[in-house]
Residue, then its C-alpha position, 0 to 999 in steps of 0.5 A: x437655614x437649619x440644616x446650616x444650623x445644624x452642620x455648625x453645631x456639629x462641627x462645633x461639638x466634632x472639632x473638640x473630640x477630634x483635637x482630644x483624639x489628636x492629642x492623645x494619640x502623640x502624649x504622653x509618649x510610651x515605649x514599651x521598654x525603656x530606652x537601651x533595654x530589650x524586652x525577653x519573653x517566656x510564652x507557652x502552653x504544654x501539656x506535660x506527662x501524666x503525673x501516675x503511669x497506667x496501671x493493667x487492672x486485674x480480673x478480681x478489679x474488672x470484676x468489681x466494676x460495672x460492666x460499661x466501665x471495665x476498661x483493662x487500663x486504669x490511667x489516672x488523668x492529673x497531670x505532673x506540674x511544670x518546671x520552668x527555669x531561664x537564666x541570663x549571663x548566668x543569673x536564674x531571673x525565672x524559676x517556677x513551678x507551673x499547676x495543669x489547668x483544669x478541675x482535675x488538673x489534666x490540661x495544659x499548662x501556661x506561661x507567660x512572663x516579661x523581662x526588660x534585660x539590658x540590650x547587648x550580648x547575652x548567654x541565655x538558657x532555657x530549661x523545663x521539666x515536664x515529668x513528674x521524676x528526674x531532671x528537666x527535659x528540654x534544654x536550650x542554651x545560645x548567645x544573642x545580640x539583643x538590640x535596644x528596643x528590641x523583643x525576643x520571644x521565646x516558645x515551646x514547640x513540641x513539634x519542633x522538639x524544644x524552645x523556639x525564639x522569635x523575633x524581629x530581624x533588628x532585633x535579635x541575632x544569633x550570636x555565634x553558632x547557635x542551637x537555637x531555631x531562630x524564626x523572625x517575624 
């Protein structure tokens, strides 16, 4: 008899919780991007060049340092600030300047910035510089087709030697010839 008891009472305290869990897993309704927008993406990490170049130190500077620190080269660790640009159809929507982490700003540096665009085609360029002097060092420009509800990400990739988007098959295609590498997920 308790051990019936003690089922009801537990059926009657789990019933409740699991109608709670049922009715917030449907309401309210989200979407992560409004309807007939695509979600655009700007996700990296990179390290960039050295903000000062080494330096060869003379005998007169070796001389003046202990002996376990008399490395020939003296190359300053900070490194130079980032700057990011993308434009859509022409229009600038990021223009930043990203600081290296680190105490002495000698990381990586990272970005991460969301976008709901309007679905359709789109001319979309990308541009970083990465050095402390001259103009941006990688540029990608191509033409895509974003699909409503779609997401494109777009990532740095030394390896590949540039910009890298991804997306999802519905989402996303290249409109055209494209210089982009395009790999779905």
């Amino acid at each position: 008899m308790k051990q019936a008891v003690r089922m009801l009472a537990q059926l009657a305290l789990y019933l409740p919780l699991m109608a709670l869990i049922g009715i917030f897993s449907t309401w309210p309704p989200f979407t992560e991007v409004p309807p007939g927008d695509a979600l655009l993406r700007l996700s990296f990490t990179h390290a960039a060049q050295r903000r000062h170049p080494c330096h060869t130190r003379t005998a007169a500077e070796l001389a003046k340092l202990p002996p376990n620190m008399r490395a020939p080269l003296d190359c300053p660790r900070e490194r130079a600030l980032i700057r990011i640009e993308l434009a859509l159809d022409g229009k600038v929507l990021i223009e930043r300047e990203l600081a290296p982490a680190g105490l002495r700003r000698d990381g990586a540096a990272t970005a991460y910035f969301r976008l709901a665009v309007p679905a359709g085609l789109h001319h979309i360029a990308v541009r970083m510089q990465d050095r402390p002097e001259g103009g941006f060092t990688f540029q990608r420009e191509t033409e895509l087709e974003l699909a409503p509800g779609s997401a494109l990400v777009i990532d740095f990739d030394p390896a590949h030697v540039g910009f890298v988007l991804r997306g999802s098959r519905r989402c996303a295609r290249p409109y055209g010839p494209s210089r982009y590498h395009l790999t779905y997920i």
